[in-house]
Each structure stands twice: as C-alpha cells, then as structure tokens.
One Martini backbone bead per residue (centre of mass of N, CA, C, O) as a GRO file, in nm:
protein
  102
    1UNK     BB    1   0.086  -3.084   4.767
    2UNK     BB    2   0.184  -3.083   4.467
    3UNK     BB    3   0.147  -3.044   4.157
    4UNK     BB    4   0.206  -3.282   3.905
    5UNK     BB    5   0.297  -3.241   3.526
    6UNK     BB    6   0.354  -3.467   3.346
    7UNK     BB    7   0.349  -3.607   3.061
    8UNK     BB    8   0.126  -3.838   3.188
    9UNK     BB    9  -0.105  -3.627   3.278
   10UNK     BB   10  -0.414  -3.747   3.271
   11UNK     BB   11  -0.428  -4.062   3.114
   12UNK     BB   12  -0.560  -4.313   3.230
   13UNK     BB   13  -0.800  -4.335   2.993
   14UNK     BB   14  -0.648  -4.264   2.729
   15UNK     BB   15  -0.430  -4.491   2.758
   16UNK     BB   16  -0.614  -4.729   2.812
   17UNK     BB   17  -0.665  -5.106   2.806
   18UNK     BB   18  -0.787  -5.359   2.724
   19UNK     BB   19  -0.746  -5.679   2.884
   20UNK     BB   20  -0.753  -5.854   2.613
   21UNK     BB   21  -0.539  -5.633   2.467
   22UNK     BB   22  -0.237  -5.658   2.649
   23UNK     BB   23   0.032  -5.557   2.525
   24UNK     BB   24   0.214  -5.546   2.207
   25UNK     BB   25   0.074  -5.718   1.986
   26UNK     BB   26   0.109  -5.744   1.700
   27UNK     BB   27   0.315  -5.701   1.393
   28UNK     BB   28   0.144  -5.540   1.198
   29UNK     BB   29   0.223  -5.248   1.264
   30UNK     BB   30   0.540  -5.322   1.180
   31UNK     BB   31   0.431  -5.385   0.822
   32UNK     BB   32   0.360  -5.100   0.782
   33UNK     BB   33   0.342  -4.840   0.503
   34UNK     BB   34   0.443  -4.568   0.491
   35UNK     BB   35   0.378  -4.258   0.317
   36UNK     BB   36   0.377  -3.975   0.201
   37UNK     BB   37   0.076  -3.829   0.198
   38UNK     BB   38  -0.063  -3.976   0.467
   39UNK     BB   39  -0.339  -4.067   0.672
   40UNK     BB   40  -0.331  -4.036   0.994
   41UNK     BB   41  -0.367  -4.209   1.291
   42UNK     BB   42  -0.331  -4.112   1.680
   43UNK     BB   43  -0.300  -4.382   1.906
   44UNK     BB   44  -0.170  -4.436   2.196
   45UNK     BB   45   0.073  -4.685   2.255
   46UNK     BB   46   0.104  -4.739   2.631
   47UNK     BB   47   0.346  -4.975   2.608
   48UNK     BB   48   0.497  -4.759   2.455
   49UNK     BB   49   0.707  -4.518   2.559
   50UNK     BB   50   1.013  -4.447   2.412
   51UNK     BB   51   0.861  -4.452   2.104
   52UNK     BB   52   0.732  -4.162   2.015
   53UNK     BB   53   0.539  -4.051   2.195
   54UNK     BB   54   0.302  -3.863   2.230
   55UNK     BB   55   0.065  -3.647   2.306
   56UNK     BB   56  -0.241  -3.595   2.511
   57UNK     BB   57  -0.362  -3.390   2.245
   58UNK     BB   58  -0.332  -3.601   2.000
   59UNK     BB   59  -0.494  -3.794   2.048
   60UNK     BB   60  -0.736  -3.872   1.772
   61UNK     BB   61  -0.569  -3.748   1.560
   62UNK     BB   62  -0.536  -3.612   1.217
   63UNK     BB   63  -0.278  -3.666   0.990
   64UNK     BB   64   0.025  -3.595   0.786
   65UNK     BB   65   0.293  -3.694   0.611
   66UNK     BB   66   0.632  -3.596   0.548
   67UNK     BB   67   0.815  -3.781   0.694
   68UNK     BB   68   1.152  -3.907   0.798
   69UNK     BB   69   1.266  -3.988   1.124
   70UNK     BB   70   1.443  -4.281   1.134
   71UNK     BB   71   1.192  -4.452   1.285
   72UNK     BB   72   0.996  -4.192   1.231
   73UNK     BB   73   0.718  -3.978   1.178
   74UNK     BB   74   0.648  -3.681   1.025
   75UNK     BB   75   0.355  -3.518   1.145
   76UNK     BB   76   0.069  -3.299   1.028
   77UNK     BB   77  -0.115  -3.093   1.246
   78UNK     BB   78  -0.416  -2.943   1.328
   79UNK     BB   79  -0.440  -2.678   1.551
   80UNK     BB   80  -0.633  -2.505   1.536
   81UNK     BB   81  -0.485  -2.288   1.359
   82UNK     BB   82  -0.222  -2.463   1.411
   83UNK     BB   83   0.072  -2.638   1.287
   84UNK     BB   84   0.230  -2.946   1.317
   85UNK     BB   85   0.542  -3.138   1.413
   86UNK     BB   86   0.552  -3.449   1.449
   87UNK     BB   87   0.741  -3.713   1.637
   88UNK     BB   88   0.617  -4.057   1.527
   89UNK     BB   89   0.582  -4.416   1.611
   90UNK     BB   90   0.435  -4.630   1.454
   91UNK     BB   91   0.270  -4.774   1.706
   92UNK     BB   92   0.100  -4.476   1.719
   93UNK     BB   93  -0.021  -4.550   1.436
   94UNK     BB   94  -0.284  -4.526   1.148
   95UNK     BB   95  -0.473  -4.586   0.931
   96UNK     BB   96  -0.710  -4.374   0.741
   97UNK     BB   97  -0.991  -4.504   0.612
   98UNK     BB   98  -1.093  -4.232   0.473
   99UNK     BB   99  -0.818  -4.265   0.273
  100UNK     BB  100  -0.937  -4.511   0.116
  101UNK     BB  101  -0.935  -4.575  -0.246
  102UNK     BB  102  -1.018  -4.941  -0.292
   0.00000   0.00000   0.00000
C-alpha cells in the first residue's frame, strides 16, 4: 500500500487537545482585535478544519502580522533563510505574551 501524503499527514501528536479541554473552546479568542504589526503566535486548533488551517511546518512559529484578507489574516513567518506569508484564521493564532510591553 502506497504512504499517503495528505495535508494533516503525521499530525496525530501535533494536532491533539487534552480530553478536557475538547471542543471549540472559549469565544474569547474571536474577540481578540489583532492590528499589522502584531506578534502572533501560530497554533492549529484541530477542531476548526477548514478555517484557514496553517501548515503543520507551522505549529509553534512566531510571525508578524501583515494585513487581513477576508475573515483570515496574512501573517510572515521566517522560515530558515527565507519569509513566506501565510493566509490564517483568527482560531489558529493568539497574542504573543513576550511583545506585550502594558
């Protein structure tokens, strides 16, 4: 049987949520206001599919907001030598606690 490549390919561990903490989670998370320039942190919540899901290259990357298309916002990343911008949903992202100088 051939290996299959699929987009959530070798996700199992990656993707997991603890058994209580299950489900689509709080509302505050699509009550943060996020602004270009903005550190976020990328961390795929597996219960939302098909909501602007990164890449599992991605999980635990920090990047910088860039702008917003649609419902999603465009976020660059460093990757090894070179910068890519990724299109992701509010659901994956959450504020990056060591760029909040309040």
């Amino acid at each position: 049987m051939t290996i299959h490549k699929g987009y959530r390919n070798k996700t199992r561990k990656v993707y997991r949520k603890k058994p209580r903490k299950r489900g689509l989670g709080s509302v505050e998370k699509y009550l943060v206001d996020y602004n270009i320039n903005d550190r976020v942190d990328i961390i795929a919540d597996p219960s939302q599919h098909k909501r602007g899901l990164p890449h599992r290259r991605y999980h635990g990357k920090t990047g910088i907001i860039v702008g917003k298309r649609g419902r999603c916002f465009e976020v660059e990343v460093k990757l090894q030598n070179k910068k890519k911008l990724l299109i992701i949903g509010r659901e994956h992202l959450r504020l990056n606690h060591a760029s909040i100088k309040e």
